[in-house]
N, C-alpha and C positions, 0 to 999 in steps of 0.2 A: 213545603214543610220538610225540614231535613233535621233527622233527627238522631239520637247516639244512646244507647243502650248501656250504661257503662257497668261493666262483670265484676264484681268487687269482692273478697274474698272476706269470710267470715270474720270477725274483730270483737273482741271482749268489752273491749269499753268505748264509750264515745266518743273519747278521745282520739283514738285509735282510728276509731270508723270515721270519724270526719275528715283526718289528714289521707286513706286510702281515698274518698270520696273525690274531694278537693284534687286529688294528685291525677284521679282521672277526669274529671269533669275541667282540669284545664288542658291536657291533651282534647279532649272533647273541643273543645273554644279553638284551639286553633282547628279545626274542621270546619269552621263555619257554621256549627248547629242553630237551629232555633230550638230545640226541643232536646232534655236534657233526661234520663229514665232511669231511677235507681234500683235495686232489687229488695224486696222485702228483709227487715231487719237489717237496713243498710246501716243503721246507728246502732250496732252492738248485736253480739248475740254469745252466751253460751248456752251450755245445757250438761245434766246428769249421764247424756245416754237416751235418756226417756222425757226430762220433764225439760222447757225452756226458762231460759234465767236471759230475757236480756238487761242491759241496761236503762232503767228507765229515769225519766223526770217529769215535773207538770210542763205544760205547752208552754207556758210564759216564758219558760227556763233552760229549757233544752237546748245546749249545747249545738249541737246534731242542725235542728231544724234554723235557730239563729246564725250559723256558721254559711247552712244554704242558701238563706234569704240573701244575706249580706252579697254571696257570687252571682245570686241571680241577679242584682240592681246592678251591681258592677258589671256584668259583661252583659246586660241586655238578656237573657235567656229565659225560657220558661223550663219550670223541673217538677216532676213526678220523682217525689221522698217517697219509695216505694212502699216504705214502715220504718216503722219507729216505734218504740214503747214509750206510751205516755201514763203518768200518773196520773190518778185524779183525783179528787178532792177526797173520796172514802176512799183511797190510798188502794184501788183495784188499776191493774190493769191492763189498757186497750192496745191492741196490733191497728196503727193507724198511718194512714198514707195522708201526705197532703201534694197539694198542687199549687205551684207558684208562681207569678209573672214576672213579667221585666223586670218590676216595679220589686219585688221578691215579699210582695203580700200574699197571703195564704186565699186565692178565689176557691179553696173543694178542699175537703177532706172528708176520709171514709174510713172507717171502724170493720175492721175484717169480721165477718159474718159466719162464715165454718171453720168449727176450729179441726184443728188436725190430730184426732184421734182415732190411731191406727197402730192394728198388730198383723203384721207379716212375717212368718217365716223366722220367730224369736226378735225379730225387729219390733218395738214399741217405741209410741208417740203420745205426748196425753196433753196438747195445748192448751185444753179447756180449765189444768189444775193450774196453771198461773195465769191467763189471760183471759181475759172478759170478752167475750162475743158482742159486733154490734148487730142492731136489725134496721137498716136502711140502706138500700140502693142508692148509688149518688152518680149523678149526670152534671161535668160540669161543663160550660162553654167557653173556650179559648177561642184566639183571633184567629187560629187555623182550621178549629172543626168543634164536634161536642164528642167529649171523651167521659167512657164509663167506665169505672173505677172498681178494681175487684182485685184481692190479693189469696195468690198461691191457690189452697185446698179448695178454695170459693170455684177453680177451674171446674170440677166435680161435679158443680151444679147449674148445668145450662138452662134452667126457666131462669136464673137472675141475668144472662147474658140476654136474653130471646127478648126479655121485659126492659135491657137497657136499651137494645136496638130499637125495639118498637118505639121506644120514646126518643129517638133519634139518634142514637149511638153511634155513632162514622166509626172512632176508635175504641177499642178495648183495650185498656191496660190490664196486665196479671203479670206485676213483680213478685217474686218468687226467691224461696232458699231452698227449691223443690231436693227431695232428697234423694242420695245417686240412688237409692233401688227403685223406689216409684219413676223416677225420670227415664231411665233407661228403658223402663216397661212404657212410660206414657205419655212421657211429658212432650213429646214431638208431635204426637195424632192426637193428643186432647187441644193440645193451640191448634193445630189446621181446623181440626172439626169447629171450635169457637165459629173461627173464622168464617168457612162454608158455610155453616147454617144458619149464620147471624150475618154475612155478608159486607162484611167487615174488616177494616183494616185489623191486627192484633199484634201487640207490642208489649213481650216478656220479657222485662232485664231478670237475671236470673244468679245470684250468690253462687259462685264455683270454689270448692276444697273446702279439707276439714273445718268442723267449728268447736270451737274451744270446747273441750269437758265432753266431746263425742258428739258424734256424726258426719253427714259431709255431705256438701251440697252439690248439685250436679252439674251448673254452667250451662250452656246451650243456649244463652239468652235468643231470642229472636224476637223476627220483627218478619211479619206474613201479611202477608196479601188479600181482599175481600173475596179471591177468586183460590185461597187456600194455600198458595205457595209460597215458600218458603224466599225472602226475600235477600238475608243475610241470617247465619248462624255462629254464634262465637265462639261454639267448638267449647276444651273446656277447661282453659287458659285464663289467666284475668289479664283483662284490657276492656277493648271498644270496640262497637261496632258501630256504623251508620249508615243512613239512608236516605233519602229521598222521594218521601209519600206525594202522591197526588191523591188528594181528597175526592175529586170529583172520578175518578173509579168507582169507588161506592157507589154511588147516584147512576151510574152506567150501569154495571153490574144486579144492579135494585130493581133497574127498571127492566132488564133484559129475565132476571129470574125473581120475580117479586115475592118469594116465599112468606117472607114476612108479614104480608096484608092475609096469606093463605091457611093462617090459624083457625082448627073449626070444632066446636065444642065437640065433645061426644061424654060415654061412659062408659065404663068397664062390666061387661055382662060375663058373668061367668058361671059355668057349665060344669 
């Protein structure tokens, strides 16, 4: 499975983000990819400073996500739309990732789970006052592994990582518009650790430079190893990285430290 991470820089409008998209996902193709990896809000994004404004549409209509399908039939590829804002019918909305075949049909999509509200150091975040929280975990199966689907701040919470593995999880995706203070603090030892303790491949494309109307995202996409190393990093430039997984490491690694099966109730007694 050889796959490309492509680092795409923040874009206001759809239109915008699809043509950055496009511009790297065909350098991508000449690499020989099967596997094609976007970063979260790959179809638009701005913001106040505090609150996000990306571009959004209903799924039938988006731009964004029809421009993807159409490359993936055409060159043969599978892609993880890392996000995208989609509208929905009571006009709320979701931070959603979809996943595409050859074929460039939609087989998974997942509604981001924790939103990113956070104050650090005069720095505020409040994604929950324009975007809708989803609540399910999603596992989807591709013709090279089963991949668990999680975006950005969702990295925070490893029982939804621990619970995709256990139900079979080889890959973890966490596209990302991580932002450069939290990344520089965390964004490199929260993907290893995923990795480690879930034993797992993990593969974060990741939005690098400013974004329209304030902020900036950090770059550093990666793509790690089940055994926690750091396989390729993109530094925090826009372009491409890529790779060359073997799946069946996992299955090695699983069996040789089988933590996963080694979950065991307890409770909290406190003194």
């Amino acid at each position: 499975m050889k796959v490309a991470c492509l680092q795409t820089e923040p874009k206001k409008t759809i239109k915008d983000a699809l043509s950055e998209a496009l511009d790297l996902a065909n350098l991508a193709i000449n690499e020989n990819v099967n596997f094609l990896f976007l970063p979260e809000y790959c179809g638009g994004i701005s913001s106040n400073g505090k609150l996000y404004y990306p571009p959004s549409d209903k799924e039938n209509e988006h731009l964004f996500l029809q421009g993807l399908k159409n490359f993936c039939k055409k060159n043969s590829v599978w892609c993880l739309i890392g996000s995208i804002a989609i509208r929905l019918d009571n006009n709320k909305i979701v931070n959603r990732s979809f996943l595409l075949n050859t074929d460039g049909e939609v087989v998974g999509k997942y509604d981001k789970i924790h939103m990113f509200d956070i104050f650090i150091d005069g720095e505020e975040h409040y994604e929950s006052k324009t975007i809708v929280s989803g609540n399910e975990g999603v596992l989807v199966n591709t013709e090279f592994c089963k991949m668990g689907l999680s975006i950005c701040y969702d990295i925070r919470f490893p029982n939804l990582y621990r619970k995709l593995a256990q139900e079979g999880a080889e890959v973890l995706t966490i596209p990302a518009a991580f932002t450069k203070t939290t990344g520089m603090a965390h964004w490199h030892i929260l993907n290893r650790s995923r990795a480690i303790e879930n034993v797992s491949f993990v593969i974060s494309p990741c939005a690098t430079g400013e974004i329209p109307g304030g902020g900036e995202s950090y770059g550093h996409s990666l793509i790690i190893n089940p055994w926690g190393e750091i396989i390729k990093d993109a530094g925090k430039n826009r372009g491409i990285i890529t790779a060359s997984i073997d799946i069946s490491l996992v299955h090695q690694y699983r069996k040789q430290l089988p933590s996963l099966k080694h979950d065991q109730k307890f409770i909290i007694k406190e003194f």
